[in-house]
C-alpha atoms as one frame of an Amber mdcrd trajectory, in Angstrom:
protein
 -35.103-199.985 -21.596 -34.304-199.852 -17.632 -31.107-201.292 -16.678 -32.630
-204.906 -15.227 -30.276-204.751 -12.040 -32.135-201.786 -11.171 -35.223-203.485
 -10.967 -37.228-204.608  -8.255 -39.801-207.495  -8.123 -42.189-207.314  -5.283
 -45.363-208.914  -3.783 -47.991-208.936  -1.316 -47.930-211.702   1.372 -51.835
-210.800   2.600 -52.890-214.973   3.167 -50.929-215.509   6.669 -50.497-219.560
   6.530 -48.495-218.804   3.196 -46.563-216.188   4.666 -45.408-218.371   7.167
 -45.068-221.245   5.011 -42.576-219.062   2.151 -40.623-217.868   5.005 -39.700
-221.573   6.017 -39.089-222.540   2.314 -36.835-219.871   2.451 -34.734-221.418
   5.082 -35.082-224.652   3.758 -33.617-223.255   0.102 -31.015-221.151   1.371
 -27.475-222.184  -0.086 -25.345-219.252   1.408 -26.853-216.496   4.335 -30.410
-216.158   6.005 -30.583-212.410   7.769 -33.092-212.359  10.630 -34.508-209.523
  12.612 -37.402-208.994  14.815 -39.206-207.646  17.748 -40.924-210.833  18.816
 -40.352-214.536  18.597 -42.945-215.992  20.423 -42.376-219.288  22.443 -45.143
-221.254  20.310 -44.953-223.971  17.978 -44.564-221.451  14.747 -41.809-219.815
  16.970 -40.328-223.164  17.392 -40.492-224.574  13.678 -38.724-221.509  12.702
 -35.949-221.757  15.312 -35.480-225.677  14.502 -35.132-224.730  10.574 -32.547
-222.139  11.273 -30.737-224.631  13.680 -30.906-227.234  10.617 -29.791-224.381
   7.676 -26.519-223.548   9.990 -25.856-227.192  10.490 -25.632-227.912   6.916
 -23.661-224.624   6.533 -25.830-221.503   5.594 -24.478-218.363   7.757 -27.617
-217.793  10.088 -27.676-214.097  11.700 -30.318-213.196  13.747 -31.209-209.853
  15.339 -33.677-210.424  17.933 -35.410-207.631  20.786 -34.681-208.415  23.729
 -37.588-207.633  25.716 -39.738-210.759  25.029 -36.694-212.971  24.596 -36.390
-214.049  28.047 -37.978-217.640  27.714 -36.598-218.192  24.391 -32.969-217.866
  26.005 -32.016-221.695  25.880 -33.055-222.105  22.562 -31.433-218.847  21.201
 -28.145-219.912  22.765 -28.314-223.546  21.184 -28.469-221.418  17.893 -25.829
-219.062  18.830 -23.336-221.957  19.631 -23.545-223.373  16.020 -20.415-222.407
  13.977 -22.449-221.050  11.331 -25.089-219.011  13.701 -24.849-216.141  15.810
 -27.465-214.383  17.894 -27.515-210.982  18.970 -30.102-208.968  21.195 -31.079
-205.761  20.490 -31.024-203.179  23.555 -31.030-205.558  26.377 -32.742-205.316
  29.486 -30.033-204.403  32.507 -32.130-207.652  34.533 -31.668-210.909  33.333
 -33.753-212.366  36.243 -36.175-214.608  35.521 -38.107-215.924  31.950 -40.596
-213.511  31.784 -40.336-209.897  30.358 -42.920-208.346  32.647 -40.456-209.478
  35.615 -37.300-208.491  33.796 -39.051-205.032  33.290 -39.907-204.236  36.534
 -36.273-205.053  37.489 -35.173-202.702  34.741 -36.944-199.599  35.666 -33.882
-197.706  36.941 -32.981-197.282  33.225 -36.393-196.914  31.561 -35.330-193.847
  29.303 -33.272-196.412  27.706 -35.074-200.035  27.788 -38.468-198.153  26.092
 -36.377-197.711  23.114 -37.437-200.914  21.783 -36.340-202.978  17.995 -39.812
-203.146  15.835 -37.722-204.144  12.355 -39.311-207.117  11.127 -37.095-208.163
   8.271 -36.526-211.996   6.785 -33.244-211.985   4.260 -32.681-215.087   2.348
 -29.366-215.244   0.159 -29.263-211.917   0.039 -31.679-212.127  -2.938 -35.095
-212.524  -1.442 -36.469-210.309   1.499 -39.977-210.546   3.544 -40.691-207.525
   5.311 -43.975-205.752   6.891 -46.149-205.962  10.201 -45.784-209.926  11.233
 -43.409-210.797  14.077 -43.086-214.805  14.344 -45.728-216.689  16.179 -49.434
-218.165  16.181 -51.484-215.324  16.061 -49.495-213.570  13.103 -49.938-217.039
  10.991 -53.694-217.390  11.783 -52.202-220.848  13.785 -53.779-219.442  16.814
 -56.048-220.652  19.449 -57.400-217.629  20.699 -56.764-214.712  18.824 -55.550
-213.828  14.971 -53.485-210.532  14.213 -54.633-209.321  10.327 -51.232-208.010
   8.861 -49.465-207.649   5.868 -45.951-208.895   4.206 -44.343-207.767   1.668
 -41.964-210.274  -1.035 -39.118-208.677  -2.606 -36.329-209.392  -4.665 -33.924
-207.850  -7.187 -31.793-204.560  -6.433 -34.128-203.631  -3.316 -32.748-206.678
  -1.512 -29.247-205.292  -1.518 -30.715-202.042   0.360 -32.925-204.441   2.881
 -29.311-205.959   3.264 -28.081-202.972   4.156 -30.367-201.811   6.307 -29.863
-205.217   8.477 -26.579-204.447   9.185 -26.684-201.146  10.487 -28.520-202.755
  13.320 -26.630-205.476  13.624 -23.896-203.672  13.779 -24.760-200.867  16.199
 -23.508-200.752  19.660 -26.960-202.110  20.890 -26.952-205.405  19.513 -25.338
-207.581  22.225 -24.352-211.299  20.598 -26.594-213.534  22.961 -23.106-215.214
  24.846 -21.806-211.605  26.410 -25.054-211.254  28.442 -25.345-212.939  31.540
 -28.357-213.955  33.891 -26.866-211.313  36.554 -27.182-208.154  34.386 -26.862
-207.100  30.616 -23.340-205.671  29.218 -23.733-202.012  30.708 -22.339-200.416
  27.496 -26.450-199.988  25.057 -27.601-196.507  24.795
C-alpha cells in the first residue's frame, strides 16, 4: 500500500461564494501560520473581510505572512501597514514600483516608467496556506468579481483544495518568494521612492 504521508488529497473549488467562504474559515481555524500570496487584493468589501480576518488571526496569535504585488497595492497601503505592525503579521511587496506617489497604480506607473524592464515583471502566484496543512491555489485573486459578489462584472475561475504531502511543497514554494530579494516588507518602502535594491 502507498506510504499515506505521500499522499495528496485534493479538490475543485469551481462554486466562487464557497471559495471565498473556505478561504475565510480557514483563517478563522488557523491555530499556528496562514501563508498569503497574491497579485491583487482589491479595495472592496471581500478585499476588506479578508484583511480584517487576518488582522483578527494575528491578534489572537497565528503567524500571518503575506506576499502581496505591488502594483495594485497602492490604496490598500494603510490597511496593509495596520497588518504589518501586528507582532504576529508581516507584509511584504513583491517588486515594488520605484514611485510611491499617489493611491492609484495607473499614476504610480506612469511615474515608474524609467525602469519598465523591471516593474513589468509582475507576481501572478495566487496561493492561500493555512497551518501548513491546507492550501487553495488557482486563477482567483481576492475581490468581488472573483467571488461572484460583484456589481458589474463576474470573473469564471477555478481553485484548487489541497492537503497532505503537496502542502509541504506549496509551502515551499511560498518561501522562495518570500524570501527573494524582491519582496520588500511593507515598512522599508517609503511614499518618496521604493528600496532601489529589486531586480
Amino acid at each position: 500500500p502507498p506510504d499515506q504521508a505521500q499522499l495528496s488529497g485534493l479538490r475543485l473549488l469551481g462554486d466562487a461564494a464557497q471559495a471565498f467562504e473556505l478561504r475565510l474559515a480557514l483563517v478563522r481555524l488557523a491555530q499556528t501560520s496562514l501563508d498569503l500570496q497574491y497579485y491583487l487584493i482589491a479595495q472592496d468589501d471581500s478585499g476588506a473581510q479578508l484583511l480584517d480576518e487576518l488582522e483578527r488571526a494575528a491578534r489572537r496569535g497565528v503567524r500571518v505572512r503575506l506576499l502581496l504585488d505591488d502594483l495594485h497595492a497602492a490604496g490598500l497601503e494603510p490597511a496593509l501597514q495596520r497588518l504589518a505592525a501586528l507582532p504576529q503579521a508581516e507584509v511584504r511587496l513583491f517588486n515594488p514600483l520605484p514611485s510611491r506617489v499617489g493611491n492609484v497604480w495607473s499614476t504610480r506607473m506612469l511615474l515608474s516608467l524609467h525602469e519598465f524592464g523591471r516593474v513589468n515583471r509582475r507576481m501572478h502566484n495566487k496561493l492561500f496556506i493555512a497551518d501548513n496543512s491546507f492550501a487553495v491555489s488557482g486563477g482567483r485573486n481576492i475581490g468581488d468579481d472573483y467571488f461572484m459578489r460583484g456589481s458589474t462584472s463576474h470573473f469564471i475561475d477555478m481553485d484548487l483544495l489541497a492537503s497532505g504531502a503537496i502542502v509541504s511543497e506549496l509551502s515551499q514554494l511560498f518561501d522562495r518568494f518570500w524570501n527573494s530579494t524582491q519582496a520588500f516588507p511593507i515598512a522599508s518602502l517609503s511614499t518618496a521612492a521604493a528600496a532601489p535594491g529589486a531586480v
